[in-house]
C-alpha positions as a Markdown table, in Angstrom:
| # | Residue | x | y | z |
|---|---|---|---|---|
| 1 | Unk | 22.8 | -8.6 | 154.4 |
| 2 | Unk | 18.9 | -8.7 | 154.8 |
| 3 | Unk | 16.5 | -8.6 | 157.6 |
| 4 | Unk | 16.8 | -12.1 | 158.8 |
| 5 | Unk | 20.5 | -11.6 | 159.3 |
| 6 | Unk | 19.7 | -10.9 | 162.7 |
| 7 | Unk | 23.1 | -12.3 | 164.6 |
| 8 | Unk | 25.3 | -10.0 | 161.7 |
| 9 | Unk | 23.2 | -6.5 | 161.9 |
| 10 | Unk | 23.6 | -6.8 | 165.9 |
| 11 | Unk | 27.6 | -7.5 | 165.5 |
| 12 | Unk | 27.6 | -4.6 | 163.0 |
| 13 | Unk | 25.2 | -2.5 | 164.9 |
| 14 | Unk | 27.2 | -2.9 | 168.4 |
| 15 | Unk | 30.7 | -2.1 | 167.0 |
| 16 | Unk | 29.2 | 0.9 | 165.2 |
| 17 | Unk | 27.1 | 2.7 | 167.8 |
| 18 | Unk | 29.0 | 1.3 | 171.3 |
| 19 | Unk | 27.4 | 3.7 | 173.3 |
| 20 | Unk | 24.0 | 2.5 | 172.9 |
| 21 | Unk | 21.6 | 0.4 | 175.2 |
| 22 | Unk | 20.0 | -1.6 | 172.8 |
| 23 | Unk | 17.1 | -2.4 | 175.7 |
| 24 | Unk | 16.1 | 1.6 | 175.0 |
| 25 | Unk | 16.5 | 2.1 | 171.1 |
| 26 | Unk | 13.0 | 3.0 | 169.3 |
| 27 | Unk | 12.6 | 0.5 | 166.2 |
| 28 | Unk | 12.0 | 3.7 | 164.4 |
| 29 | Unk | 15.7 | 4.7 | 164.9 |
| 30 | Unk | 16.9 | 0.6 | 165.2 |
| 31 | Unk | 14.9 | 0.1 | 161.2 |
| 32 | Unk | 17.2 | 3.2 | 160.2 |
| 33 | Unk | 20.7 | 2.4 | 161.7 |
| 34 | Unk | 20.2 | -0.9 | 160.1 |
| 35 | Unk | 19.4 | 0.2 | 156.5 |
| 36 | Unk | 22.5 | 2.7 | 156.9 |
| 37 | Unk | 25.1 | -0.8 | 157.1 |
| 38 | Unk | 27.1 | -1.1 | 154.8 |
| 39 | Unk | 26.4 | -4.2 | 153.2 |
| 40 | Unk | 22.7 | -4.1 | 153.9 |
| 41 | Unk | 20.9 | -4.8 | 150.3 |
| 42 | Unk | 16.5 | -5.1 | 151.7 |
| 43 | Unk | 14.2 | -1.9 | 151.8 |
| 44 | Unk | 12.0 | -1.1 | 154.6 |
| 45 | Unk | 9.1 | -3.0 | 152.9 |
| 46 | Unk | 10.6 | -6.0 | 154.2 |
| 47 | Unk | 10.9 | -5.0 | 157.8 |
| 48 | Unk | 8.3 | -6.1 | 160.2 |
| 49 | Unk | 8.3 | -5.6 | 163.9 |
| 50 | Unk | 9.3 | -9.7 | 164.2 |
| 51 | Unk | 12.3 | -8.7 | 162.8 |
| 52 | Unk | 13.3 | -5.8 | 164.4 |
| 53 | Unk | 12.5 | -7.6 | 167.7 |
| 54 | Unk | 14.9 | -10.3 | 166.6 |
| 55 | Unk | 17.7 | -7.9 | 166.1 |
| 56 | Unk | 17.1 | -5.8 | 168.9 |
| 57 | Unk | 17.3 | -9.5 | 171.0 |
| 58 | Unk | 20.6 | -10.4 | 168.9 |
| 59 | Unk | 22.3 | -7.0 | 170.0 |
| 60 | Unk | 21.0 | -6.9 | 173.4 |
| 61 | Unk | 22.8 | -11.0 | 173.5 |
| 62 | Unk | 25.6 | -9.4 | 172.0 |
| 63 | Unk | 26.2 | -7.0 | 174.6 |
| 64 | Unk | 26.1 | -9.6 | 176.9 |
């Protein structure tokens, strides 16, 4: 996975932290719990606030 797998971090994000709002996660904390997937292969070099905004929209769609 990389960052522009937005749709498959926010499936993988919502079944592993279910508890969350995704409306009140920090990208700070949202760029960490990303890298941790299993599966995901980028560094934090290639994050950018676009993309973190695009996940953060793909969860919040998911929990929907």
């Amino acid at each position: 996975m990389k960052w522009t797998d937005s749709l498959e971090i926010a499936i993988q994000l919502s079944e592993a932290h279910p508890e969350v709002d995704p409306t009140r996660l920090n990208f700070v904390d949202l760029m960490t719990w990303v890298m941790a997937l299993p599966g995901f292969e980028e560094s934090e070099s290639h994050c950018g606030e676009k993309k973190l905004e695009a996940i953060q929209q793909a969860w919040i769609d998911e929990v929907e």
